[in-house]
N, C-alpha and C positions, 0 to 999 in steps of 0.2 A: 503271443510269442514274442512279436519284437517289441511289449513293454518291460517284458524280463528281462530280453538283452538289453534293453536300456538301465533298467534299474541296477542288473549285475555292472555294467561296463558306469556307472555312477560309482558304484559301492571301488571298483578293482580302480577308478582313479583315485580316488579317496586316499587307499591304502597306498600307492604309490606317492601321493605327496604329504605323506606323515612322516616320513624321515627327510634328514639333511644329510648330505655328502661331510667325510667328515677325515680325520686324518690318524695314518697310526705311523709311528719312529718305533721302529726295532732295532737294538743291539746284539752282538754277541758277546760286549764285552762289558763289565760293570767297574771296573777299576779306573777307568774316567771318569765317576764320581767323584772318586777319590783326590785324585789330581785337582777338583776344585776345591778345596781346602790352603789354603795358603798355612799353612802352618807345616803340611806336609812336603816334605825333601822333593816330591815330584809335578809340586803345584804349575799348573798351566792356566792363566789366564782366557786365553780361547777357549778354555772347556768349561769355566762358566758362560762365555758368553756365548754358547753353542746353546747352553741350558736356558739363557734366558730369550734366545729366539724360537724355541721350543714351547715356551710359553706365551709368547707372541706378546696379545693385550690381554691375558688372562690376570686374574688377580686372587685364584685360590687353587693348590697345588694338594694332593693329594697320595703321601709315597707309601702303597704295601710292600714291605720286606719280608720275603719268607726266608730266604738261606744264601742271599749275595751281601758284601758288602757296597757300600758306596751311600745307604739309605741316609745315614746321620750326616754325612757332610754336605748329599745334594740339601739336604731339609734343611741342613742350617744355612747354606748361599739362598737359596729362596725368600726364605724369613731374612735374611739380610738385606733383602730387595724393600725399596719404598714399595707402602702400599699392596704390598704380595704375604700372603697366611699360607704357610705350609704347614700340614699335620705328616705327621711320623707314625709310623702302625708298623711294629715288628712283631713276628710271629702269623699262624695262618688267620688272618684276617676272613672274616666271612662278608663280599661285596653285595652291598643291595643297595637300589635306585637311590636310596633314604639317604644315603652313605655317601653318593657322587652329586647329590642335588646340589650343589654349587660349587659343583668343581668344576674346573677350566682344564687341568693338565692329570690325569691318571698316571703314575707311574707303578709298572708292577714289575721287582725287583723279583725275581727265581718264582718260583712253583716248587711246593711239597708235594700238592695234592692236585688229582685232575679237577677242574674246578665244575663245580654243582650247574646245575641247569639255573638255577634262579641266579646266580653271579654272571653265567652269561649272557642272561637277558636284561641284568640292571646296566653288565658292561654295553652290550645291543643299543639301548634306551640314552645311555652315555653316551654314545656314536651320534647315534639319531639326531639329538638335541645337540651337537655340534662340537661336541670335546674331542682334546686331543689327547688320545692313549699312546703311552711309550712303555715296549714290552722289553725288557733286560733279562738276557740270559747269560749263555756264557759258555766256555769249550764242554765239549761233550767228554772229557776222560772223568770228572768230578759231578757235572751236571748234565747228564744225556738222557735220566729219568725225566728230570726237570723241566727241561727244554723239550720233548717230546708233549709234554700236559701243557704246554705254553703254545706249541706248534699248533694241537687240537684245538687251543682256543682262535688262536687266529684265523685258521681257517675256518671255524664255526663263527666271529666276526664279519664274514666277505674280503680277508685279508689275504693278498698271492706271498706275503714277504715268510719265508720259513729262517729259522734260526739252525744250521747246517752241523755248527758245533764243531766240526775241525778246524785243530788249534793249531795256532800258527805266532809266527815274534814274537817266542818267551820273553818274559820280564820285562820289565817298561821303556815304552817305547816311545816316540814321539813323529807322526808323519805329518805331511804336508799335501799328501796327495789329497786335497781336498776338494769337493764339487763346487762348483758357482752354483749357491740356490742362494733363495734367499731365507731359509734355515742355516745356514755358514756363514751368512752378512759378517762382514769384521773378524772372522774365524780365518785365520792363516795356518794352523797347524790344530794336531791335538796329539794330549797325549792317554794314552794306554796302556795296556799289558794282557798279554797271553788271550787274543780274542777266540772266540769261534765265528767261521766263516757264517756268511747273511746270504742268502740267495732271495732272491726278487725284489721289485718295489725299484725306487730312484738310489742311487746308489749315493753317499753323504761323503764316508771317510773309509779309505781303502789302507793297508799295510803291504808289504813287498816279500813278507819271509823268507829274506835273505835273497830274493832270484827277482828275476824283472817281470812277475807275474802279480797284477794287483789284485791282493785280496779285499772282496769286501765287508766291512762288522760292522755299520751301521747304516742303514737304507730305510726309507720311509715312502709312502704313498697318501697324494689325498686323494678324497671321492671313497672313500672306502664306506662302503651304503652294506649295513648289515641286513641279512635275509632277513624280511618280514613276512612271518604268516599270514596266511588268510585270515579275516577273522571270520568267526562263524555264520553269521550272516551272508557274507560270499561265500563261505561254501556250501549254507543251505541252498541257495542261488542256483550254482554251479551243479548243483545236484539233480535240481529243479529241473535244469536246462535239458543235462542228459538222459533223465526219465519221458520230459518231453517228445527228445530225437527219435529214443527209439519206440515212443508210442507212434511219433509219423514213421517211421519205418515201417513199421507192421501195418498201417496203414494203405501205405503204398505198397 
């Protein structure tokens, strides 16, 4: 009896130190991609460099666009980076392990569709192995299907941050109320438009819509350690153990 508790409590550490703590940034709003373009009338500075402390020391970016914009202009400040490869994927992308093996920054602009059990377990595996996911959504009056398939994934990731989706500071904006982290290093301001509120997580970049009540649209957490199953092994184990118990039970 207690070589099996030893053997299961080997196997149940095991599986505990197979993942790494790992980070996700959620938005509610996508049009501070856009703002990083200098070509556009709304360009802000601080909102590439918000992108590129998002990406920390990574050096391969990874952006699926299903129905937000903002996808072509962060992809092109990326690839404008020394040293930094960003791929472009519009339309519903199908996510597997294959697909994030060297990526450092995941970004997933909108949700069409609620995402497959195998796209959660490559995104999982992505976590695991130390990548930083950045989930973009956006107000709930146009994207409130979207943002609900985006909410289910993150809390099936181990994520507390939900995307809230009421909208708040029509048309573009530019605030200041910025956090000291050091994800905002050199970030003094940023600019946006029409977000949906963010509840949970460390709160980034907040808006005022119009009244002295700060909203939050982008917020992030690390440590974010997705559920990992058992594997079968432990729970032959575990199985083992309580057919045991109640064999000493009847016993006694």
């Amino acid at each position: 009896m207690r070589f099996i508790l030893f053997l299961c409590a080997i196997t149940l550490i095991g599986v505990g130190n197979a993942t790494q703590a790992s980070t996700v940034v959620v938005s509610g709003d996508s049009n501070f991609l856009i703002a990083t373009d200098p070509a556009n009338g709304n360009f802000n500075a601080d909102n590439q460099t918000f992108l590129r402390n998002v990406l920390g020391a990574g050096t391969n970016v990874f952006i699926g666009n299903e129905n937000l914009g903002g996808g072509v202009q962060a992809n092109d400040y990326f690839n404008s980076l020394a040293g930094v490869t960003s791929t472009f994927s519009f339309g519903d992308t199908v996510i597997t392990s294959s697909l994030l093996a060297n990526v450092d920054l995941y970004v997933q602009l909108g949700a069409t569709n609620d995402f497959l059990a195998s796209e959660r377990s490559a995104m999982s595996n992505f976590l695991s192995g130390g990548g930083t996911l950045f989930v973009i959504g956006d107000y709930n009056g146009a994207f409130s299907i979207n943002n609900s398939y985006q909410n289910t994934l993150l809390s099936n990731l181990g994520s507390s941050i939900q995307i809230d989706g009421t909208i708040f500071d029509f048309a573009y904006q530019t605030t200041d109320n910025v956090a000291s982290d050091p994800l905002t290093a050199g970030v003094s301001t940023l600019t946006y438009a029409g977000p949906g509120l963010v509840t949970g997580g460390t709160a980034l970049f907040q808006g005022r819509d119009g009244a002295s009540t700060q909203q939050t649209f982008i917020a992030y957490e690390n440590d974010v350690t997705p559920p990992v199953p058992l594997p079968a092994s432990a729970l032959l184990l575990l199985g083992g153990l309580a057919g045991l118990g109640v064999m000493r039970r009847k016993r006694g």
